[in-house]
Backbone atoms as SQL, in Angstrom:
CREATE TABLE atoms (id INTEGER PRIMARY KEY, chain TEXT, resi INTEGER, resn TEXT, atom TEXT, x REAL, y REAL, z REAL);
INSERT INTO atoms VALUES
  (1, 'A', 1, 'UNK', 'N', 49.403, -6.555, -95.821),
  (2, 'A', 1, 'UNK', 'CA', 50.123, -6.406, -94.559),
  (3, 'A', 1, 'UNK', 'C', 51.287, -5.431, -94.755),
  (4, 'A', 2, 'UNK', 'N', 51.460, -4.322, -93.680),
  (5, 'A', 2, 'UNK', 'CA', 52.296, -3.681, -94.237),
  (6, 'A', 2, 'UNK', 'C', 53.734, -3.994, -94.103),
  (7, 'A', 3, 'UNK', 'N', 53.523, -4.774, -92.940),
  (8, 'A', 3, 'UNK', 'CA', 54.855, -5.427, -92.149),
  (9, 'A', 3, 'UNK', 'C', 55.372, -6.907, -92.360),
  (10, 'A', 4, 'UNK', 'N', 56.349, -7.344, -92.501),
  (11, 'A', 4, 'UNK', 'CA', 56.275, -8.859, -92.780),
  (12, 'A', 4, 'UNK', 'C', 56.241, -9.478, -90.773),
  (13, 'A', 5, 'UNK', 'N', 55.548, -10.343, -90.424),
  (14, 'A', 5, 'UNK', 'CA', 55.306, -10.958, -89.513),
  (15, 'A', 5, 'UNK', 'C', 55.417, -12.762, -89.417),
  (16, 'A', 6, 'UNK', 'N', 55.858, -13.295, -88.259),
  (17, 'A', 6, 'UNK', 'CA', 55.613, -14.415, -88.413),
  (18, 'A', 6, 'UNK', 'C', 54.275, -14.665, -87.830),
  (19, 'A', 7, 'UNK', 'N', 53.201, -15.631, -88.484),
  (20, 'A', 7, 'UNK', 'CA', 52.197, -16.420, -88.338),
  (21, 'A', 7, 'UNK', 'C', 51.552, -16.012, -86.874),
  (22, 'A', 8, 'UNK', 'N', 52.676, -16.332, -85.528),
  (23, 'A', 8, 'UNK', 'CA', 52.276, -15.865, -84.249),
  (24, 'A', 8, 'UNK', 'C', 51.966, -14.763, -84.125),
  (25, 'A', 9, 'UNK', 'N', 53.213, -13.549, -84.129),
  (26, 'A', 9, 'UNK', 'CA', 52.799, -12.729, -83.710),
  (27, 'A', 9, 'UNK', 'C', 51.540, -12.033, -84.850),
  (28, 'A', 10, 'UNK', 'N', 51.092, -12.461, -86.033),
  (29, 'A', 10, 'UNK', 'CA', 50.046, -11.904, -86.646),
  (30, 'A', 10, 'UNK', 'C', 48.794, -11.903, -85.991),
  (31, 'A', 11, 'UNK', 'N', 49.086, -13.340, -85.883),
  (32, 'A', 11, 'UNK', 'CA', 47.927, -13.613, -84.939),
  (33, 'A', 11, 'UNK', 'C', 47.431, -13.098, -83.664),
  (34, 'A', 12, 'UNK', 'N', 48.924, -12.375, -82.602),
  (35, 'A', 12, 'UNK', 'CA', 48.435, -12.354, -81.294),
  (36, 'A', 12, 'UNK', 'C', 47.956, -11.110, -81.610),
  (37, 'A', 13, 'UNK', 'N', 48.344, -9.813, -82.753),
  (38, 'A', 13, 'UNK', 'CA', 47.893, -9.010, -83.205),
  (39, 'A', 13, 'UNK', 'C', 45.858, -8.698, -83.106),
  (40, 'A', 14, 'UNK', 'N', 45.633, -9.548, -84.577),
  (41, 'A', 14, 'UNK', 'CA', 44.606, -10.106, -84.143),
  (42, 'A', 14, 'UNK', 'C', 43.501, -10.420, -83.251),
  (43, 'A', 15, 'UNK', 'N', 44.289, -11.355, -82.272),
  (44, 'A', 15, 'UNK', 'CA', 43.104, -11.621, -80.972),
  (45, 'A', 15, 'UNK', 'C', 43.633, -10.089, -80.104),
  (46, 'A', 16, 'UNK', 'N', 43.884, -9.330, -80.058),
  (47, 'A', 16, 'UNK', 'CA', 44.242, -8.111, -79.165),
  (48, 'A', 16, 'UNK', 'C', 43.349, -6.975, -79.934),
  (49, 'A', 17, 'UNK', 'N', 43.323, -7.100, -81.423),
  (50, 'A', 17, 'UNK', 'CA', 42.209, -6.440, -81.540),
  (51, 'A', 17, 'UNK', 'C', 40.683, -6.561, -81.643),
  (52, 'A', 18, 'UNK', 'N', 40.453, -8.387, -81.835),
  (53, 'A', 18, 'UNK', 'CA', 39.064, -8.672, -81.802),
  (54, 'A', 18, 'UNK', 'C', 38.788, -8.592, -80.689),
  (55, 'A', 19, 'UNK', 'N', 40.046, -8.645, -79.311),
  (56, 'A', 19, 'UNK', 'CA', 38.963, -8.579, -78.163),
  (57, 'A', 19, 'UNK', 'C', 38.843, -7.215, -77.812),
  (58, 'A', 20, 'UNK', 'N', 39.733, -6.093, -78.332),
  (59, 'A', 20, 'UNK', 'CA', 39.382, -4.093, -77.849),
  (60, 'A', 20, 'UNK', 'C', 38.081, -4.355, -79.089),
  (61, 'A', 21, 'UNK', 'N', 37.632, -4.823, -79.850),
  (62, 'A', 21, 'UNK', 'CA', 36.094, -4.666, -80.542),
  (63, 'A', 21, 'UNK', 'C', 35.434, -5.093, -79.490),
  (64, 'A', 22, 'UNK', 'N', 35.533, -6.443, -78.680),
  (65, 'A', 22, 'UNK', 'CA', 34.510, -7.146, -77.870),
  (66, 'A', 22, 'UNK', 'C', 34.129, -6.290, -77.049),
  (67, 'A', 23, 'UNK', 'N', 35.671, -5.643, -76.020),
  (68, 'A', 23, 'UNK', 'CA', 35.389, -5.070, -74.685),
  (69, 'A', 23, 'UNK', 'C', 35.017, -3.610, -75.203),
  (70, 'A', 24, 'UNK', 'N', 34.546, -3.162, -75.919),
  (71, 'A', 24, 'UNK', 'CA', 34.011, -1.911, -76.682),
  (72, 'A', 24, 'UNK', 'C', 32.293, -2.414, -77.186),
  (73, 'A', 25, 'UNK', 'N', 32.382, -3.310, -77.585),
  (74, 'A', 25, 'UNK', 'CA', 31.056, -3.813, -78.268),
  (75, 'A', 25, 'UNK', 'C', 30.197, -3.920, -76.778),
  (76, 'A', 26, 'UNK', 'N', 30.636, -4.658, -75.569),
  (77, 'A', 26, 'UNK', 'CA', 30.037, -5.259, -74.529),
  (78, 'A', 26, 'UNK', 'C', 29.736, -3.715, -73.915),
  (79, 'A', 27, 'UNK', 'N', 30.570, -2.683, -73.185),
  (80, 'A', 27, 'UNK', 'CA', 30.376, -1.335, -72.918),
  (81, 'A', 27, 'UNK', 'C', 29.357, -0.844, -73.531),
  (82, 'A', 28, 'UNK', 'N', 29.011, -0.716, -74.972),
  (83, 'A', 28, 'UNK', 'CA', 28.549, 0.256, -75.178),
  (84, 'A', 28, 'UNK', 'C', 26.689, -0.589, -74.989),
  (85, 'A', 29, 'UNK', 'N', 27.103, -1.780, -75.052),
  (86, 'A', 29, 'UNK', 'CA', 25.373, -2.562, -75.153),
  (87, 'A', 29, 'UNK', 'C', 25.236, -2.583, -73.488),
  (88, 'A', 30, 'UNK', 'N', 26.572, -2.357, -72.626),
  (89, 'A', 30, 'UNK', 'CA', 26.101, -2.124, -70.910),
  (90, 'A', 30, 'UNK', 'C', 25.553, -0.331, -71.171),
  (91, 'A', 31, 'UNK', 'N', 26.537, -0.050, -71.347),
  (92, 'A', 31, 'UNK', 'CA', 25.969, 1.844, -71.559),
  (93, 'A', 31, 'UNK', 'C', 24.362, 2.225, -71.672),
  (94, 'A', 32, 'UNK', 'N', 24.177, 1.073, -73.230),
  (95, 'A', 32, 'UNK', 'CA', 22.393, 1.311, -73.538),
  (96, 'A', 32, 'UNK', 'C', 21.684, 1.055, -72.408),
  (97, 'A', 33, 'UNK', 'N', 22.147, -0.197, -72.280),
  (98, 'A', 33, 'UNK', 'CA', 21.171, -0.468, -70.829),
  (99, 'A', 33, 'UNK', 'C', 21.452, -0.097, -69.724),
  (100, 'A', 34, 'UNK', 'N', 22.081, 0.527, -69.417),
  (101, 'A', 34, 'UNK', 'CA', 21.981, 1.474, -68.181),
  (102, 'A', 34, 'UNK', 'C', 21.698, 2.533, -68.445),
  (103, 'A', 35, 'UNK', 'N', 21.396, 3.826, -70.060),
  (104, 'A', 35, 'UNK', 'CA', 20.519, 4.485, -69.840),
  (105, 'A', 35, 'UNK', 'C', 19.264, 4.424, -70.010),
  (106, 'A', 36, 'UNK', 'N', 18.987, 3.164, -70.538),
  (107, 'A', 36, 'UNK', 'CA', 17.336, 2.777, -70.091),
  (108, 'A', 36, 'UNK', 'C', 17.046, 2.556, -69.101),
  (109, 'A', 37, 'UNK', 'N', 17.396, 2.283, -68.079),
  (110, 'A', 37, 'UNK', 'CA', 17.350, 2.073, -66.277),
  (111, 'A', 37, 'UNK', 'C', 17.904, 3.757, -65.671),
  (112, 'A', 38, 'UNK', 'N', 18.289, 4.536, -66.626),
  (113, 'A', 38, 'UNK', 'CA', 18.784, 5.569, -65.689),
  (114, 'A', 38, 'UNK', 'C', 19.722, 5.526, -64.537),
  (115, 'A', 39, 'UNK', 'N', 20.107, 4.478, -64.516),
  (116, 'A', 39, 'UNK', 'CA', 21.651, 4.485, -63.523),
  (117, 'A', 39, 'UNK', 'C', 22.764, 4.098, -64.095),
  (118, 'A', 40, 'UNK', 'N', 22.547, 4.915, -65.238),
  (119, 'A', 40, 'UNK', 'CA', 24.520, 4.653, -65.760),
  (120, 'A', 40, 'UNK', 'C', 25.593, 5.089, -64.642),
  (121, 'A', 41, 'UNK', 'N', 25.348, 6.056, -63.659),
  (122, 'A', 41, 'UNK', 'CA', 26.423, 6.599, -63.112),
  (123, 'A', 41, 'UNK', 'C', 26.886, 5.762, -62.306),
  (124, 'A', 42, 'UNK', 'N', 26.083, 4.641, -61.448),
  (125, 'A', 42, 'UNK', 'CA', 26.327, 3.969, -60.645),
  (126, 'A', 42, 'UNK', 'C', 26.751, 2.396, -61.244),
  (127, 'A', 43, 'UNK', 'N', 25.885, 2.065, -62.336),
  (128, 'A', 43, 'UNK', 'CA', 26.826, 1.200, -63.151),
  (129, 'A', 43, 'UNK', 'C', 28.232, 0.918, -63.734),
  (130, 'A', 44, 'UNK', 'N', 28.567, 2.668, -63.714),
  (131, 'A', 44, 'UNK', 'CA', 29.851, 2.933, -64.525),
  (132, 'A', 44, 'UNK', 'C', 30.470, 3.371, -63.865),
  (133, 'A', 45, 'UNK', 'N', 30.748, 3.572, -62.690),
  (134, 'A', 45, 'UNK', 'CA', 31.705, 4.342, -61.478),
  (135, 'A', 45, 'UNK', 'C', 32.729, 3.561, -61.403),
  (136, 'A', 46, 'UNK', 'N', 32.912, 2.170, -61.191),
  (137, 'A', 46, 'UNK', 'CA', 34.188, 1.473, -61.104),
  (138, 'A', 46, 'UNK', 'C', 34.533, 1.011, -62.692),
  (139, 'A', 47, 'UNK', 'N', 34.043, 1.101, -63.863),
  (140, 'A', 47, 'UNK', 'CA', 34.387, 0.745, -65.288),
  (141, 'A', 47, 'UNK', 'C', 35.352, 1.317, -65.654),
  (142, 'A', 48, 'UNK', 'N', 36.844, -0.028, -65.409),
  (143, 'A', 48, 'UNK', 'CA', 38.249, 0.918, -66.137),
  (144, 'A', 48, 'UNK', 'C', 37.986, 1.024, -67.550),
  (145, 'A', 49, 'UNK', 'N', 36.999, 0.684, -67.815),
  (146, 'A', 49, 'UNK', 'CA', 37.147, 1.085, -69.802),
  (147, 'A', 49, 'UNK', 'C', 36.670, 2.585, -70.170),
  (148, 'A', 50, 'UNK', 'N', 35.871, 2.805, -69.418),
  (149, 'A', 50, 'UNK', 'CA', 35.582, 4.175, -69.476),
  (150, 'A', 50, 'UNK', 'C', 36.441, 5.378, -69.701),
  (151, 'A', 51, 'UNK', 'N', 36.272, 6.206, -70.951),
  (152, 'A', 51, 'UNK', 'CA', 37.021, 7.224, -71.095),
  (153, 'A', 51, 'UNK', 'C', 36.560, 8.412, -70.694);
């Protein structure tokens, strides 16, 4: 650790980055399957994760 932290905030660390893996992991397995259906554009038009 490069930082000394207490226990909490290590942790809230943590769940803030296992869930940017989740909401990245879930996108990209919606992504696949919407270019196997060919309507990613309309799937992904309102997706704030989208860069």
């Amino acid at each position: 650790m490069l930082y000394s932290a207490d226990s909490d905030e290590t942790e809230l660390v943590e769940v803030l980055i296992n869930t940017r893996i989740n909401i990245m992991s879930i996108h990209y397995l919606l992504l696949s399957i919407a270019s196997k259906q060919e309507n990613r554009k309309e799937l992904f038009e309102g997706c704030m994760y989208c860069v």
